[in-house]
TIKESE-149643 format. One record per residue (C-alpha): residue in one letter; x, y, z. Coordinates in steps of 0.02 Angstrom, whole numbers, padded with zeros to 5 digits, always signed. Layout:
AXYZ
...
***
This chain:
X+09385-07269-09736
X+09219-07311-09771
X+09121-07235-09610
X+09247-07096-09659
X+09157-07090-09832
X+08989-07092-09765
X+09013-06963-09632
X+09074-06847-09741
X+08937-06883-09863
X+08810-06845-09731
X+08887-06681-09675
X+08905-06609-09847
X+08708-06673-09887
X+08655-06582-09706
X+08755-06435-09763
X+08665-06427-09924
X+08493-06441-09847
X+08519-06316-09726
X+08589-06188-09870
X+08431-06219-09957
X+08324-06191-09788
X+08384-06030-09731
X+08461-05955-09883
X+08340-05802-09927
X+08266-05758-10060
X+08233-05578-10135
X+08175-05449-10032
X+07956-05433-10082
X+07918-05243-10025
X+07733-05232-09919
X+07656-05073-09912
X+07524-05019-09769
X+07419-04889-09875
X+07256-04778-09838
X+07131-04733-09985
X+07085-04537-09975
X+06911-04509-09948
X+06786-04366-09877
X+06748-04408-09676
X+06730-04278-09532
X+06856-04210-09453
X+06838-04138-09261
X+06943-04072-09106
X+06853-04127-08942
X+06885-04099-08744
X+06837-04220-08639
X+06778-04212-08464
X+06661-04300-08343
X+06526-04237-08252
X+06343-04300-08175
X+06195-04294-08266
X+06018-04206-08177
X+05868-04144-08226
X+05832-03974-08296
X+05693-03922-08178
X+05717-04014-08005
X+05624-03936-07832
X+05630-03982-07653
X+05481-03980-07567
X+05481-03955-07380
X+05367-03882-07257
X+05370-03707-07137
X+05270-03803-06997
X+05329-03932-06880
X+05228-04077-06845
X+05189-04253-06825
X+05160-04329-07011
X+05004-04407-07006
X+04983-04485-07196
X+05098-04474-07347
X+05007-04489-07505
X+05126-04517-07628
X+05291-04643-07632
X+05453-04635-07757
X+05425-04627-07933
X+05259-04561-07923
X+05185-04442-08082
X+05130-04308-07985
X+05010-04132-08043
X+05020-03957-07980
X+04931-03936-07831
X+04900-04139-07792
X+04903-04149-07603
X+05086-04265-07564
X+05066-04275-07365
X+04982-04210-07205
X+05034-04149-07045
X+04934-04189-06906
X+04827-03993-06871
X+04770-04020-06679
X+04901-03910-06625
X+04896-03801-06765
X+04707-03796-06764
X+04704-03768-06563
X+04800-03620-06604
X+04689-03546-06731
X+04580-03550-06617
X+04671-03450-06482
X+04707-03327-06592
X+04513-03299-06643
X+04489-03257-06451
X+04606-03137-06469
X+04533-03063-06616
X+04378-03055-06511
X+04428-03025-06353
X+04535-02858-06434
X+04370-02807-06531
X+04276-02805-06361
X+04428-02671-06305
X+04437-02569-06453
X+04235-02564-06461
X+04241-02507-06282
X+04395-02380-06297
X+04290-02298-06452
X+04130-02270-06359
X+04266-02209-06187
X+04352-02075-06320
X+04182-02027-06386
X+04131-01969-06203
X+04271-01889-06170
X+04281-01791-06328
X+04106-01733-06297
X+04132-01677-06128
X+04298-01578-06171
X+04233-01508-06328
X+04107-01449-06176
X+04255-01393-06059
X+04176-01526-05943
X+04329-01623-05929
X+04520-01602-05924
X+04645-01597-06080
X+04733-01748-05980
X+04562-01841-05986
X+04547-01822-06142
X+04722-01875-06188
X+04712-02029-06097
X+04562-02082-06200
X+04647-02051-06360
X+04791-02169-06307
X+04693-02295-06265
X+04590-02319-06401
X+04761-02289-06509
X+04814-02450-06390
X+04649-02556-06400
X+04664-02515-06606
X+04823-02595-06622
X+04783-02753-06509
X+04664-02770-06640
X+04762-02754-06785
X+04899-02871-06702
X+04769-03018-06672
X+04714-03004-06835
X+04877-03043-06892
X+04910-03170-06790
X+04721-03260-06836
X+04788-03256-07018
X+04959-03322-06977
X+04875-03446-06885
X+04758-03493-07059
X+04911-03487-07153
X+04998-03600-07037
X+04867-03723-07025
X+04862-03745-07238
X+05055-03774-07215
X+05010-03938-07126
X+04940-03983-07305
X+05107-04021-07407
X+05065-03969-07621
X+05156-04024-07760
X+05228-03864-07845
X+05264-03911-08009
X+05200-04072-08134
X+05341-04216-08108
X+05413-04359-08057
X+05453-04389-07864
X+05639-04420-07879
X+05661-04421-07648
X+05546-04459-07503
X+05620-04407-07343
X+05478-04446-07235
X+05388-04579-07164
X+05194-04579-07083
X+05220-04550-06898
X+05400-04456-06912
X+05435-04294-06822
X+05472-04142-06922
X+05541-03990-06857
X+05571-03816-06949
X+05627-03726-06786
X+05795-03680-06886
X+05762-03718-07077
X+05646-03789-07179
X+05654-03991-07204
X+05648-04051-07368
X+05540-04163-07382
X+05522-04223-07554
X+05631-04184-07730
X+05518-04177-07865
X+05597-04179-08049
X+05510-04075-08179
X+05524-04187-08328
X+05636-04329-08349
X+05637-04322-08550
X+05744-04170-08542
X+05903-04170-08451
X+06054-04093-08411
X+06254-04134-08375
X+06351-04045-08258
X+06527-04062-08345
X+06694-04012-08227
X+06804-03936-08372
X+06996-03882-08341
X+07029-03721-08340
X+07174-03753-08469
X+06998-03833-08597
X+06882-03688-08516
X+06945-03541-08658
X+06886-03685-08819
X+06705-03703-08738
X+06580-03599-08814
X+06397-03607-08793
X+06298-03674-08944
X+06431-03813-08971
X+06386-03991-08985
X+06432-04153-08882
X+06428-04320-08847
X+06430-04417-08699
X+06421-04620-08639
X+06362-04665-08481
X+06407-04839-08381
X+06229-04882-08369
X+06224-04907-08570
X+06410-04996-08640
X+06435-04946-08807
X+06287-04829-08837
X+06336-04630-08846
X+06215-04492-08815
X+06212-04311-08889
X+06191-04158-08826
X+06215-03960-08830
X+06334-03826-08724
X+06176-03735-08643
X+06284-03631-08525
X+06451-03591-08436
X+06451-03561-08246
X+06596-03422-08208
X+06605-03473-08044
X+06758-03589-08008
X+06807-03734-07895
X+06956-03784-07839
X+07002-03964-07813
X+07190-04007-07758
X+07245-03840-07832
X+07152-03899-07996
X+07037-03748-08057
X+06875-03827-08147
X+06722-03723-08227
X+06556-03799-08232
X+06479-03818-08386
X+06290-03849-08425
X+06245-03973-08572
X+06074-04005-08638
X+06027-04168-08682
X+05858-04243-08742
X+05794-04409-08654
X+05642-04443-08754
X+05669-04636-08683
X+05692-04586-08508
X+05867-04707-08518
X+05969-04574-08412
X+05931-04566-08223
X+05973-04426-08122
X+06150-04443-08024
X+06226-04557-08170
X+06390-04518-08209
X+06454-04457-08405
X+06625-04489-08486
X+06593-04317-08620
X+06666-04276-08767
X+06634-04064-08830
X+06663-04031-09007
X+06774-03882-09032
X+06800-03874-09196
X+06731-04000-09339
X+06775-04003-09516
X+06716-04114-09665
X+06817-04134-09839
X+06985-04249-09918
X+07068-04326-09754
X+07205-04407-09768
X+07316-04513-09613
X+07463-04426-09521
X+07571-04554-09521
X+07580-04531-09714
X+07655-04388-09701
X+07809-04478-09607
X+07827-04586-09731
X+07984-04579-09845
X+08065-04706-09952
X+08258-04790-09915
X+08349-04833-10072
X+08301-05021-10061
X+08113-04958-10109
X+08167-04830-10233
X+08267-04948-10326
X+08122-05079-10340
X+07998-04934-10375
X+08043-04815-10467
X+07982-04639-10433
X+07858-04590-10596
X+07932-04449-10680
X+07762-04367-10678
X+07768-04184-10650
X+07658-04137-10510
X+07546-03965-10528
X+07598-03834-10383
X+07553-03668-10336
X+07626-03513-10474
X+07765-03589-10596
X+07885-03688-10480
X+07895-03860-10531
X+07919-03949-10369
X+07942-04103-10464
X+08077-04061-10616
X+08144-04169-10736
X+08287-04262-10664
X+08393-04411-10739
X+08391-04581-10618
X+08323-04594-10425
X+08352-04414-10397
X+08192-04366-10260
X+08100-04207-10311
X+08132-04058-10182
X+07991-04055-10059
X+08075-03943-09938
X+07967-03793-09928
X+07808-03909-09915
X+07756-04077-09850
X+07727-04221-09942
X+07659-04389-09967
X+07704-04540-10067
X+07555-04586-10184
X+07552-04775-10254
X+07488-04848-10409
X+07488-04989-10463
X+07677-05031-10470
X+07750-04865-10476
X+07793-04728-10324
X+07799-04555-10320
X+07809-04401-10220
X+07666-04267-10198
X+07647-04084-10120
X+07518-04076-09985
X+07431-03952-09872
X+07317-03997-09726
X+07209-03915-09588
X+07118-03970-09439
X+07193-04140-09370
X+07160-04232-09242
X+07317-04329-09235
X+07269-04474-09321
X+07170-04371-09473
X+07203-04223-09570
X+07071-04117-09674
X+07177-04095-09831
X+07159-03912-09908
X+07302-03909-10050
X+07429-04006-10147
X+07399-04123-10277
X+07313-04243-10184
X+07142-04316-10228
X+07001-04403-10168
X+07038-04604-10204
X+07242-04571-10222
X+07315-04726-10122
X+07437-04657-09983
X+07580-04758-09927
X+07590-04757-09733
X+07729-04871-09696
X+07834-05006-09796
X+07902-05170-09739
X+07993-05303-09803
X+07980-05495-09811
X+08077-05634-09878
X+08049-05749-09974
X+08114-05954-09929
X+08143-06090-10031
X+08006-06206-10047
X+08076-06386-10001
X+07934-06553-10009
X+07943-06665-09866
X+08077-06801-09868
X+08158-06719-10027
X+08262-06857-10145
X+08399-06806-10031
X+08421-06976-09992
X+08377-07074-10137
X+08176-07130-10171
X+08070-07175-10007
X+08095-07347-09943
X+07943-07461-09986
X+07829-07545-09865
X+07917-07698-09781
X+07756-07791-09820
X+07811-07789-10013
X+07906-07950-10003
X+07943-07934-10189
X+08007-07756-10158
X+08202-07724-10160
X+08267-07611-10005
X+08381-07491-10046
X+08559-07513-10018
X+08635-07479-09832
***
C-alpha cells in the first residue's frame, strides 16, 4: 500500500506540473504596422542590354599592302589626323610612276595630233586636201585628247592611292581594337579591312536596351533610368531614354525594340561591351504612401473584442458618414471604398482611403482620412503567454543539502 501511496503521489504531482507547463495563458495581440510618410513612388520596366560608346569609328584602309609599322597600340589617346600605321608604298609608288609616263607619253600624242589637225585644217580650208583627211585628223586628236585626260586620272588615282598607304586617325579618341600587326598582309580586293575601332569619348556613353514589345508602348524618350552593371556589385548608374529604334528583331518568336539610353561616365568606370541589368522609369510619383498589404488587413472578432473600434467619426467626401454612430462592435460600412485600420495607442479603428500609382508594395495615397504619421496596421498575430515556473520548484519539498554538511538532516525518503 505504501509504493501504492507514493506512485500515486508522483503521478498526481507530474500531472500538476505539466498543467502548469503547457496550460496557456491569455492570448497578447502583436501588430506588424507601417508609419505613413512622403517617399517616391515609380513604375519601372526592366530590360538588359550592352553598353557602347556614343561616337565609335572603324578605321580601315582602300589599299592593300604589306604593313610596314603600326604606330599606335590599344588604349592609345589618339588626335585627328595623327598618323596610326603605314603600308609599305614600293608598289604603290612604282605605280605612280607608271602612270606619270603615261601622262607624258599621251601629252607627246596629243601635242603631235594638234600640230597633224592644224595642217590639215590649213590645207582643206585651202581645198588642198580631202574632207576624209581632214576628218581623220579631227578624230585623232579627239583620241590623243582623251588618252590624255584618262592618264591624268589615273596619275591622280595613283597620288591618292599612294596617301592611302598612310592610315589617319579620323576623329580625337581612344583606340578601343587593333586588328593588325607590323608585317601582316592586308587585302581590300572585296571590302575594306577594318583595321582599328576608335571610340570618340569614353566619358559619354550609351546602352543598347532589348525592350519587349509588350514594355515598348510605356517607353518614351526623355524618361529617366537606372542601370547596374556586374563589373560594379551594388553601385547603380543613371541615365536618359535618348532614342527608340523602330526597327524590330525577332528572337525565338520574341519581338524586341532597341532602345538608346544616355549615360554620363565622367569616371570612365563603364567599358564598352559590359553588360546592364536596366530599370526605365515610366511613371514616378512623390506624396503620403502607404503599404498594400494594409489595405488587406481586417480585424477577426478576437482583435475587436480586445480593441475596441474608437467611435470616432471619420470625415468623408459630401455628407455620408461612413463611420455612424453604432452601439457595440458593429464595423462601419466601408463598402463603396477601401480602407485601412489606423492604430493608436491602444485603440483600433477603421478609415476611408484612396490611392494612386503603386508599385505593388507602395501606394501614393490621394484621399481618405489618412495622414502623414497615422500608424497602419499590416497584419496581426497572436502569442501566448506560459506560466513562469523556477527551476526545481518546491514541488518536492526544499533542495537537499550538501552531503558534506554532516550536521545537516536529509530529508525523509
Amino acid at each position: 500500500m505504501k509504493k501504492k501511496i507514493i506512485i500515486i503521489a508522483v503521478l498526481v504531482v507530474a500531472a500538476i506540473v505539466a498543467a502548469i507547463i503547457l496550460w496557456p495563458s491569455k492570448k497578447e495581440v502583436v501588430f506588424s504596422t507601417f508609419v505613413v510618410d512622403t517617399a517616391t513612388v515609380e513604375n519601372t520596366i526592366t530590360a538588359t542590354g550592352n553598353i557602347e560608346p556614343v561616337d565609335k569609328v572603324e578605321v580601315g584602309t582602300q589599299v592593300s599592302g604589306i604593313v610596314e609599322k603600326v604606330y599606335v597600340d590599344y588604349n592609345s589617346h589618339v588626335k585627328k589626323g595623327q598618323l596610326l600605321a603605314e603600308l609599305d608604298k614600293q608598289t604603290l609608288k612604282e605605280r605612280l610612276r607608271q602612270c606619270e609616263s603615261q601622262v607624258t607619253s599621251s601629252q607627246s600624242q596629243l601635242k603631235h595630233a594638234q600640230q597633224n589637225y592644224n595642217r590639215t585644217k590649213e590645207l582643206y580650208e585651202a581645198k588642198a586636201t580631202t574632207k576624209v583627211e581632214m576628218e581623220d585628223a579631227e578624230h585623232t586628236l579627239v583620241q590623243a585628247q582623251s588618252s590624255y585626260n584618262n592618264a591624268q586620272t589615273s596619275l591622280r588615282e595613283a597620288k591618292v592611292n599612294l596617301g592611302y598607304a598612310e592610315i589617319y586617325s579620323p576623329i580625337d579618341g581612344v583606340i578601343l581594337s587593333k586588328d593588325i600587326e607590323e608585317g601582316q598582309t592586308v587585302a581590300s580586293s572585296f571590302n575594306t579591312p577594318t583595321l582599328f575601332v576608335i571610340a570618340r569619348d569614353l566619358k559619354k556613353m550609351q546602352v543598347e536596351a532589348n525592350i519587349d514589345e509588350a514594355d515598348i508602348g510605356q517607353v518614351k524618350k526623355g524618361q529617366k533610368c537606372t542601370f547596374t552593371v556586374d563589373a560594379y556589385n551594388g553601385e547603380e548608374f543613371s541615365g536618359v531614354v535618348e532614342q527608340i529604334r523602330l526597327q524590330p528583331t525577332t528572337t525565338n518568336n520574341v519581338v524586341k525594340y532597341t532602345v538608346i539610353l544616355y549615360a554620363s561616365n565622367p569616371e570612365e568606370k563603364l567599358y564598352p561591351g559590359m553588360t546592364a541589368s536596366i530599370s526605365i522609369i515610366t511613371r514616378q510619383e512623390t506624396g503620403n504612401v502607404a503599404k498594400m498589404e494594409a489595405l488587406n488587413f481586417n480585424p477577426d472578432k478576437t482583435i475587436l473584442e480586445a480593441f475596441k473600434p474608437s467611435k470616432e467619426r471619420v470625415p468623408h467626401e459630401g455628407n455620408k458618414d461612413p463611420m455612424p454612430n453604432r452601439e457595440g462592435n458593429e464595423e462601419p460600412d466601408f463598402s463603396q471604398r477601401k480602407k485601412v485600420w489606423i492604430k493608436n495607442g491602444n485603440s483600433i479603428r477603421p478609415c476611408p482611403i484612396e490611392i494612386g500609382l503603386d508599385d505593388g508594395v507602395n501606394a501614393i495615397i490621394t484621399g481618405g482620412d489618412v495622414q502623414k504619421g497615422d500608424t497602419l496596421i499590416l497584419s496581426a498575430s497572436f502569442e501566448q503567454k506560459k506560466a513562469k515556473k523556477e527551476a526545481g520548484a518546491n514541488l518536492f519539498g526544499p533542495p537537499r543539502r550538501d552531503s558534506k554538511n554532516r550536521g545537516g538532516n536529509r530529508p525523509p525518503m
